[in-house]
C-alpha positions in Angstrom: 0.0 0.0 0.0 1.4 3.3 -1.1 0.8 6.3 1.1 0.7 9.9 -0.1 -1.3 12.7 1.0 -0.9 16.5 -0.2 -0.5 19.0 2.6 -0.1 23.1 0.8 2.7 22.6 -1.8 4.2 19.1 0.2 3.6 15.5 -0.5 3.5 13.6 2.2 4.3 9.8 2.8 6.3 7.1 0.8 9.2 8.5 -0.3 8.5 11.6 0.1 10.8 13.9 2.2 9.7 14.2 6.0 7.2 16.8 7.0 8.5 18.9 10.1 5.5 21.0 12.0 7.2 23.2 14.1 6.8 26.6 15.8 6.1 27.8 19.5 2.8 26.5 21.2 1.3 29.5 21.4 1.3 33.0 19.4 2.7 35.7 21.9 3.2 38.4 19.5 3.8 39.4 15.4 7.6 40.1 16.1 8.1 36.9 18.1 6.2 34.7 15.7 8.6 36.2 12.6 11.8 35.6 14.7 11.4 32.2 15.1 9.9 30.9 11.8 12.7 32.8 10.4 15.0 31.0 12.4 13.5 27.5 11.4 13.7 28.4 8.0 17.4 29.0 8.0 17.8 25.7 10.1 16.2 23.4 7.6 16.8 25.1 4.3 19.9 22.7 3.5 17.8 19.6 4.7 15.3 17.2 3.2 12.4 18.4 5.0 9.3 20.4 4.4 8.8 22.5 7.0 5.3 23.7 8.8 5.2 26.8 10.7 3.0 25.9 13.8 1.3 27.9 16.2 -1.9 28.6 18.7 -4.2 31.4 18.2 -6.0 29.9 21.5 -5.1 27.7 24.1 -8.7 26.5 24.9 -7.4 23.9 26.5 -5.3 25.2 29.6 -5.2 23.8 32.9 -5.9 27.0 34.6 -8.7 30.0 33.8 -5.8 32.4 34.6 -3.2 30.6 31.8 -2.6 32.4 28.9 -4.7 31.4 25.8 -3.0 33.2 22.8 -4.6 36.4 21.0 -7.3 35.0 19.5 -8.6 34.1 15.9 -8.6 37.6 14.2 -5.4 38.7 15.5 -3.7 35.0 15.8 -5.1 34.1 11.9 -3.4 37.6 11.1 0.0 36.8 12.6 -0.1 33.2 10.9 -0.4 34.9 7.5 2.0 37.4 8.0 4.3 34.5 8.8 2.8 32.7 5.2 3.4 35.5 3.0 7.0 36.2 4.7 8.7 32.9 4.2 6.1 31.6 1.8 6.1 28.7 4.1 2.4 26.1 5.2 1.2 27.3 8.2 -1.3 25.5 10.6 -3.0 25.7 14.1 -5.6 23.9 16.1 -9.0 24.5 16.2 -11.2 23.8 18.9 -14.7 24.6 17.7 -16.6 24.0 14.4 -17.1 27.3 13.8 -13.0 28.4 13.4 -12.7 26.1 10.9 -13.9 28.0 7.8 -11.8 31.3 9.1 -8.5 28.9 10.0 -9.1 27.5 6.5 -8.5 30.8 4.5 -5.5 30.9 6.1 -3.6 27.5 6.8 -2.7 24.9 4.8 -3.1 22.0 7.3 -5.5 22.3 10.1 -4.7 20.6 13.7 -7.5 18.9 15.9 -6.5 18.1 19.4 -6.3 15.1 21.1 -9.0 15.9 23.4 -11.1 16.7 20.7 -10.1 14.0 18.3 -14.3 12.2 18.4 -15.7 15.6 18.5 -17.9 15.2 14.9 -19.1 18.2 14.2 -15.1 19.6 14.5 -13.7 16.9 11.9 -17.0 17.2 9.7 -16.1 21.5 9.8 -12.7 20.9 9.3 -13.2 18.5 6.3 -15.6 21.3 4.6 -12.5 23.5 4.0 -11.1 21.4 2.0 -7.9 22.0 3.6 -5.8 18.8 5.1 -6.4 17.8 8.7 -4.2 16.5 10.9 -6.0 15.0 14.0 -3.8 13.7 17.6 -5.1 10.6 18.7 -6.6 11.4 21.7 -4.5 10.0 25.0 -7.6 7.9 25.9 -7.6 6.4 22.7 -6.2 3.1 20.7 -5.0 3.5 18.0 -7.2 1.5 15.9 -10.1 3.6 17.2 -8.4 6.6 14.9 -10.1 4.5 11.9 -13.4 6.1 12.6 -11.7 9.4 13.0 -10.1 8.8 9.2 -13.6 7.4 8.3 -15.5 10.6 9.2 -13.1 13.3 7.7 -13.0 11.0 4.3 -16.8 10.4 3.8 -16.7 14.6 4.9 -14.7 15.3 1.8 -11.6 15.3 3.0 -8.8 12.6 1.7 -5.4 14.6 3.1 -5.7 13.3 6.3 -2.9 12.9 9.0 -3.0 10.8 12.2 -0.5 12.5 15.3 0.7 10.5 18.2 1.5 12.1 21.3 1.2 9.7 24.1 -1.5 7.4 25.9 -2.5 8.5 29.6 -0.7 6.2 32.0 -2.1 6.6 35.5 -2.3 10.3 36.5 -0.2 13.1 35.1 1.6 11.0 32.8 1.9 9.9 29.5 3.8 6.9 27.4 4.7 6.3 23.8 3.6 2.8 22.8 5.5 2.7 19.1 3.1 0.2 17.9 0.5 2.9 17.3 2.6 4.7 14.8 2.2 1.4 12.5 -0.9 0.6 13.1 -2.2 4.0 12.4 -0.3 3.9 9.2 -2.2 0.7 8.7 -5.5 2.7 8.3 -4.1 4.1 5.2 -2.9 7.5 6.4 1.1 9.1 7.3 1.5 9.7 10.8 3.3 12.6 12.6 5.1 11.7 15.5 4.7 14.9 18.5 7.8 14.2 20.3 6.9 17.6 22.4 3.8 16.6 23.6 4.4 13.5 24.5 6.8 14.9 27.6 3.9 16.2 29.3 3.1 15.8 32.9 -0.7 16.9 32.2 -1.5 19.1 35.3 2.0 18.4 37.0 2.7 22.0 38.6 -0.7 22.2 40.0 -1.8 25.6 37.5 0.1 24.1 34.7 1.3 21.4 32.7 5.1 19.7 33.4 6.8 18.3 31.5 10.4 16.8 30.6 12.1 18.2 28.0 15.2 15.9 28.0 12.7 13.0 27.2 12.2 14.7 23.6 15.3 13.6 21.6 15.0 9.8 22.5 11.4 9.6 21.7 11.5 11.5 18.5 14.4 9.0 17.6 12.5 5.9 18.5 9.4 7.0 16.5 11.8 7.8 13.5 13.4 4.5 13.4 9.9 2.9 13.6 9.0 4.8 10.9 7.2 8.0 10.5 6.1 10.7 8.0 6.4 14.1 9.8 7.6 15.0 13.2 6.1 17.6 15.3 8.3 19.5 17.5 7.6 22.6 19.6 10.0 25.3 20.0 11.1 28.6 21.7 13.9 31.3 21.7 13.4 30.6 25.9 11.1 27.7 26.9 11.3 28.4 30.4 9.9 31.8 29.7 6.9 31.0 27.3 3.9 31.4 28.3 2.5 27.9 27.9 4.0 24.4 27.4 7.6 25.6 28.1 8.9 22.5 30.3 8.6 20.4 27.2 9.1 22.5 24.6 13.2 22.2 22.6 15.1 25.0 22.6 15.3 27.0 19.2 19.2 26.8 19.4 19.0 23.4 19.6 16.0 22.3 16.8 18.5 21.6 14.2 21.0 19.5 16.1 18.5 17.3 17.1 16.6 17.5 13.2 20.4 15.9 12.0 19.8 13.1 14.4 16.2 12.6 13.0 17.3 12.5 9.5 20.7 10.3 9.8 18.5 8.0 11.5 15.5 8.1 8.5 18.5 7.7 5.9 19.4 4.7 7.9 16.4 3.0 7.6 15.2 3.8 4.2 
């Protein structure tokens, strides 16, 4: 079975170069937002990837009601194009309700449904309608052969560019595991799958207020995934985790995004 989906400009799956999503979890600010996808630009213009600029216009999802959530659409849809038409680069973000998907859609090539949110119907049937690809994270309480209905109701939606994400199964309280087997069964269904190394260091509710998380965990499970064999990597990333305003425990340092993309890549080399 051949696999290959379109995402913007990018093919994506068998033999097709690896598809990075990356940017910080949440949009702070136009300047900030620019300085980074700038930065991942330069770090991956001499590698085989095709990069994603990736970023929140709202955090819907925070632990706390005093978190940080983002700008919001108008303004965060507005950054994410600026960022577009600068580096003429695919942009995405996750949407939480139906009704951001048509707006999301005129501006992003790929949109992102949370794991939370990854049954939620009426978001995958919306999303589908825009015709743009959709890249759904298997929710943490899920298996991952329960992401075929998932694939099922974006494709009989209208939408064949479909993307399954891992990013960890719940494993008692506040903590997640990788269970590698998912990535090829997902790929089973028909579909490339993205592998969210980022994500997958979370410590869901671990500071009390906010998420944890374990940032030195990210490197050995985005090589793992990548010599299982994956399609895209998804990768957080910040001038200053410590200092962002959501997600920063797991989050890679920007400095240090392409040292560990050379370890993803001589890795995929070897095993292709």
């Amino acid at each position: 079975m051949t696999i290959s989906k379109t995402v913007g400009p990018y093919q994506v799956g068998d033999q097709h170069d690896l598809l990075v999503i990356a940017g910080p979890c949440v949009l702070e600010d136009l300047d900030g937002a620019l300085r980074i996808a700038e930065s991942l630009v330069e770090q991956t213009a001499n590698v085989p990837v095709n990069l994603v600029f990736k970023a929140s216009f709202d955090k819907a999802n925070r632990t706390s009601i005093h978190s940080y959530r983002g700008p919001g659409i108008e303004k965060g849809l507005q950054i994410l194009a600026a960022v577009r038409e600068r580096f003429s680069i695919p942009v995405t973000t996750d949407i939480h309700d139906p009704h951001q998907a048509a707006p999301a859609g005129e501006v992003c090539d790929l949109l992102q449904i949370p794991a939370f949110l990854a049954r939620q119907t009426d978001l995958l049937i919306a999303a589908a309608k825009t015709g743009r690809a959709v890249n759904v994270k298997k929710g943490q309480f899920m298996a991952p052969g329960d992401m075929r209905n998932v694939v099922d109701k974006l494709n009989e939606s209208g939408c064949e560019n479909v993307l399954l994400c891992e990013r960890g199964t719940f494993f008692g309280y506040g903590q997640l595991v990788n269970d590698m087997r998912s990535l090829v069964q997902m790929r089973e269904l028909g579909v490339p799958v993205v592998f969210d190394a980022t994500h997958s260091v979370q410590q869901p509710g671990g500071l009390g207020t906010t998420t944890g998380g374990n940032r030195k965990m990210v490197a050995p499970l985005a090589r793992a995934a990548t010599a299982v064999g994956i399609d895209g990597l998804f990768l957080e990333t910040h001038p200053d985790p410590d200092q962002s305003p959501s997600d920063g425990p797991n989050m890679v340092p920007l400095a240090e995004f392409g040292a560990l993309l050379d370890q993803i890549l001589n890795i995929r080399k070897a095993i292709q």
